[in-house]
C-alpha positions in Angstrom: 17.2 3.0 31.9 19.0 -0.4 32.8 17.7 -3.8 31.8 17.2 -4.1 35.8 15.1 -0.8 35.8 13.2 -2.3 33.0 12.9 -5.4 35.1 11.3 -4.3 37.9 8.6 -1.8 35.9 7.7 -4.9 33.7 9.5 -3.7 30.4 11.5 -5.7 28.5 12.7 -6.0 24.7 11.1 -8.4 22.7 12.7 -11.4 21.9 13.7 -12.5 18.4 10.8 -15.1 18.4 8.1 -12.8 19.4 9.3 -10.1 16.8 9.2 -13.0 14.0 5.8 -13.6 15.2 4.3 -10.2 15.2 5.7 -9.6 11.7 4.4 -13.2 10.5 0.7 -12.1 12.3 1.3 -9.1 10.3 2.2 -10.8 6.9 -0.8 -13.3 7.0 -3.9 -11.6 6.3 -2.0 -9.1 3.6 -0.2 -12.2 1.7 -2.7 -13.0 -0.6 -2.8 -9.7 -2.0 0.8 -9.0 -2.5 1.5 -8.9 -5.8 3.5 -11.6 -6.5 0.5 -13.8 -5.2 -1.9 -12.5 -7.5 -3.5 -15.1 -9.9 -2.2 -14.7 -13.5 -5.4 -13.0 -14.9 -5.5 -10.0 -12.6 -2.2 -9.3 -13.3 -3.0 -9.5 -17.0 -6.3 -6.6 -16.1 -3.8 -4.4 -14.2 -0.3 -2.0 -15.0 2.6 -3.1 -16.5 4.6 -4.5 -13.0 8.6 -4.7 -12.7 9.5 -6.9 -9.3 12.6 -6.5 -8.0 13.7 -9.1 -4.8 15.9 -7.3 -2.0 18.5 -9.2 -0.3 18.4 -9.2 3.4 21.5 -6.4 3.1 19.7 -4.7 0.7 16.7 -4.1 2.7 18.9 -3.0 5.7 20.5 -0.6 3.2 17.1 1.0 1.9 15.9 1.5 6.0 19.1 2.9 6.5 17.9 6.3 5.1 15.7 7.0 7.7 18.8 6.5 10.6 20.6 9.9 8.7 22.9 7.5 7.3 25.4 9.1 4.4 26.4 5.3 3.6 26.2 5.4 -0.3 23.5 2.2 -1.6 25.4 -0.8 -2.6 26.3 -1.0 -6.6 23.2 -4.2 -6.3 20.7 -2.0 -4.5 21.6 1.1 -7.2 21.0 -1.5 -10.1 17.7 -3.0 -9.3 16.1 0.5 -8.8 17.9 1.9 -11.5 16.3 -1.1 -13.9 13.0 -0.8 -12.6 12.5 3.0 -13.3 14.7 2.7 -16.5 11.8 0.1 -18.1 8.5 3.0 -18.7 9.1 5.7 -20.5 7.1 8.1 -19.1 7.6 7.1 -15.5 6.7 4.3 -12.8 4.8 4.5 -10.1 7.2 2.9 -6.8 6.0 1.2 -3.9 6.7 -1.6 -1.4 5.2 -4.7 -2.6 3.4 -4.5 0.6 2.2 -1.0 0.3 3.0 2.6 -1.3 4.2 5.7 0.2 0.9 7.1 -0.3 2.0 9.7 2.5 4.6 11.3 1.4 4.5 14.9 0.3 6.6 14.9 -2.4 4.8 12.1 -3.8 1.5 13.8 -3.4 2.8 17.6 -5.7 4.1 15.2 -8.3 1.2 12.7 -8.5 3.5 9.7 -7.3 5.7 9.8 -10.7 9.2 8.5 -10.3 11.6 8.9 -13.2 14.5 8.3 -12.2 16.6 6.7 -9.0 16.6 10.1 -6.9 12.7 10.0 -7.6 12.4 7.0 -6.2 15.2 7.7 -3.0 12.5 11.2 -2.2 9.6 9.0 -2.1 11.2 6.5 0.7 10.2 9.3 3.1 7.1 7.6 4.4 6.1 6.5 7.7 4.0 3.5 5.7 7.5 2.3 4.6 9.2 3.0 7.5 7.0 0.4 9.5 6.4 -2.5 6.8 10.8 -2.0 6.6 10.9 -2.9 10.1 8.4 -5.8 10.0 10.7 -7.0 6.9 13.9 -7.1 9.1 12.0 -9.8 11.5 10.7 -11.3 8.9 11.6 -15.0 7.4 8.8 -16.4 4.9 9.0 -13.2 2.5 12.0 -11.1 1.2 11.1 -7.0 0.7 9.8 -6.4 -2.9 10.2 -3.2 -4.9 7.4 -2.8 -7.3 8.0 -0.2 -10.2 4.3 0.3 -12.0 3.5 1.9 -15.0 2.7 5.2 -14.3 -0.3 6.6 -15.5 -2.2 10.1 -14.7 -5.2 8.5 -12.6 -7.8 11.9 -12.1 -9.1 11.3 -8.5 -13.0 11.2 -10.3 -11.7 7.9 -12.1 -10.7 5.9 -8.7 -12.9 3.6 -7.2 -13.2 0.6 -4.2 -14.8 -2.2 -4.4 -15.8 -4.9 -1.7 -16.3 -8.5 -2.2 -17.6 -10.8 0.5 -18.0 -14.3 0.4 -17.1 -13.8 -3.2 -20.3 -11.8 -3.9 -19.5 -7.8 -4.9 -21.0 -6.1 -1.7 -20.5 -2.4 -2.5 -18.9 0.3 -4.6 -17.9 3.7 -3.6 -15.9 6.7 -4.6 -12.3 6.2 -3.5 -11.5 9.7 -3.4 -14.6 10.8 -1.0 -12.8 13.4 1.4 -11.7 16.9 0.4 -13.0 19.8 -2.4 -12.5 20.6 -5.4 -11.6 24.1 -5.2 -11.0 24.7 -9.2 -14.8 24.8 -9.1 -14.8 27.7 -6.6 -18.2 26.5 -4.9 -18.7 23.6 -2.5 -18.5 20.3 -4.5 -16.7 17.9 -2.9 -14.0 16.8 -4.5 -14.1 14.4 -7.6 -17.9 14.6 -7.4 -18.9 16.5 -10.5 -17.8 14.2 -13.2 -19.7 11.5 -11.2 -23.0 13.0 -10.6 -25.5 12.0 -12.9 -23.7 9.0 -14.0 -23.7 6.8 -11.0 -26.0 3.7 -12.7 -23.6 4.2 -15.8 -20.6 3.6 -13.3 -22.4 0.9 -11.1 -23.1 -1.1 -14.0 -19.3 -1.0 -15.6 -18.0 -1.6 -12.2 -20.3 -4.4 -11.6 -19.9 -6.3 -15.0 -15.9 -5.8 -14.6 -15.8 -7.6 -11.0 -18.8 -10.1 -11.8 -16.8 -11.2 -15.0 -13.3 -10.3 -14.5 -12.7 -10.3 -11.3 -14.9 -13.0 -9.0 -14.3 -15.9 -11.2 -10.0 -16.1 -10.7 -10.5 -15.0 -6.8 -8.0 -16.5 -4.6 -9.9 -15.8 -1.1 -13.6 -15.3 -0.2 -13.3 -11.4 0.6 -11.0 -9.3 -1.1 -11.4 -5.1 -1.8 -10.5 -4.5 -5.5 -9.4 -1.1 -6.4 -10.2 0.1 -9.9 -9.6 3.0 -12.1 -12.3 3.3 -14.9 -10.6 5.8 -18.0 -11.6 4.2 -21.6 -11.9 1.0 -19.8 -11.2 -0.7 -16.4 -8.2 -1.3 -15.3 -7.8 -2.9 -11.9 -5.1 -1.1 -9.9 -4.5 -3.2 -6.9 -5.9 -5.9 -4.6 -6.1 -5.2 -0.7 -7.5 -7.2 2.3 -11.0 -7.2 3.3 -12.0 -5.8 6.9 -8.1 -4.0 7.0 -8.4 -1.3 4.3 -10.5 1.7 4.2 -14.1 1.3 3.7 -14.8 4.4 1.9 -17.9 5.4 2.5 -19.1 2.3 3.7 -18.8 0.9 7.4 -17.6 -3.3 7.3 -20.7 -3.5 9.3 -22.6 -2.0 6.3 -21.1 -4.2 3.9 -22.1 -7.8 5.7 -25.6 -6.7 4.3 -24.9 -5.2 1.7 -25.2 -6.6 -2.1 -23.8 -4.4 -5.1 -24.8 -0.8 -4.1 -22.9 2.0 -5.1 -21.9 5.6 -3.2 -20.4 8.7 -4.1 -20.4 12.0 -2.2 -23.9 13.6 -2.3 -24.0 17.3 -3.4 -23.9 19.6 -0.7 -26.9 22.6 0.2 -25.3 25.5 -1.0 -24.8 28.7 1.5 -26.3 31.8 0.0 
């Protein structure tokens, strides 16, 4: 189609300006939880964190493997992710600093473990990084971050979300609320069993750790807080409120809401 076709069925590219704008609307409400924005003392309840700042080539060069492009990386681009997997022993966990490749497969069969720079170059293949890469590229008040976390072997039954509103913790649920659990060869939904029967034991750890720990260093009003609970708490990330999933809460739920907790209820069996 020529730009005069384009014309006359009211299409036309973007300019510069309005792409800057869309990726700065897009930036705003996820800023304050970026990682590098986190206050001190969340970062001090969380994973060991390696940041590693692209250059604007850099960043061009790591969206370049989703145009087919045999271009090897530039000997900076190599380094940085060589130096962040290089630093945990048994493994980092890589992401954007704006979000993780969550969907990808290979991540998924190897519970999101990268150990080494090819690691890290398989779990690029997600449609999550794709589009916060091509935000990045219109993109002026922040550079594209690499995160390398320590990796740790987070059980799905461990993983739960948390929402604060106007600072207050509205609600807690299972973070892992879809799917079974087929290694108990019956219908329990997945992560459920090592949850049932301790829910007020979990609602009141939860609740201590974000009434103590977490509300008193908040940055904004509403915030979800994502937490994994093993021999202690350990807050895993930070994540905008009214943007991320609920769980198994609705946001219109959660304006009334004011510390309850859900998991996934046990099923009626089918004799």
């Amino acid at each position: 189609m020529t730009g005069k076709e384009a014309d006359c069925i009211g299409l036309k590219m973007p300019t510069a300006e309005e792409s800057r704008q869309v990726s700065e609307n897009w930036i705003a409400p996820l800023r304050p939880c970026l990682y590098t924005q986190w206050p001190e003392q969340y970062r001090e309840l969380s994973f060991g964190t390696k940041v590693e700042v692209l250059t604007a080539s850099e960043a061009s060069e790591l969206a370049g493997i989703f145009q087919d492009k045999d271009d090897p990386w530039s000997p900076g681009l190599q380094s940085k992710i060589k130096r962040g997997v290089s630093l945990f022993t048994n493994g980092c966990f890589f992401r954007l600093e704006s979000r993780s490749p969550k969907d990808n497969y290979w991540g998924e069969a190897t519970n999101f473990r990268a150990c080494s720079f090819h690691d890290v170059k398989k779990l690029l293949y997600s449609e999550r990084i794709l589009d916060d890469l091509a935000r990045y590229s219109s993109l002026e008040s922040e550079p594209v971050r690499l995160l390398f976390r320590e990796w740790h072997p987070i059980r799905k039954s461990e993983e739960f979300r948390c929402f604060i509103k106007d600072r207050k913790l509205a609600g807690i649920s299972q973070y892992h609320y879809a799917g079974f659990d087929e290694c108990w060869h019956e219908n329990v939904p997945l992560a459920f069993a090592e949850i049932y029967g301790r829910q007020e034991e979990r609602k009141a750890t939860i609740s201590a750790f974000i009434e103590e720990k977490v509300i008193p260093h908040l940055h904004v009003d509403d915030l979800v807080v994502d937490l994994w609970i093993d021999q202690r708490v350990t807050l895993i990330e930070i994540n905008p409120y009214g943007l991320s999933d609920p769980c198994l809460f609705t946001y219109q739920e959660l304006e009334n809401c004011l510390g309850e907790f859900r998991c996934v209820q046990r099923p009626k069996m089918v004799l």
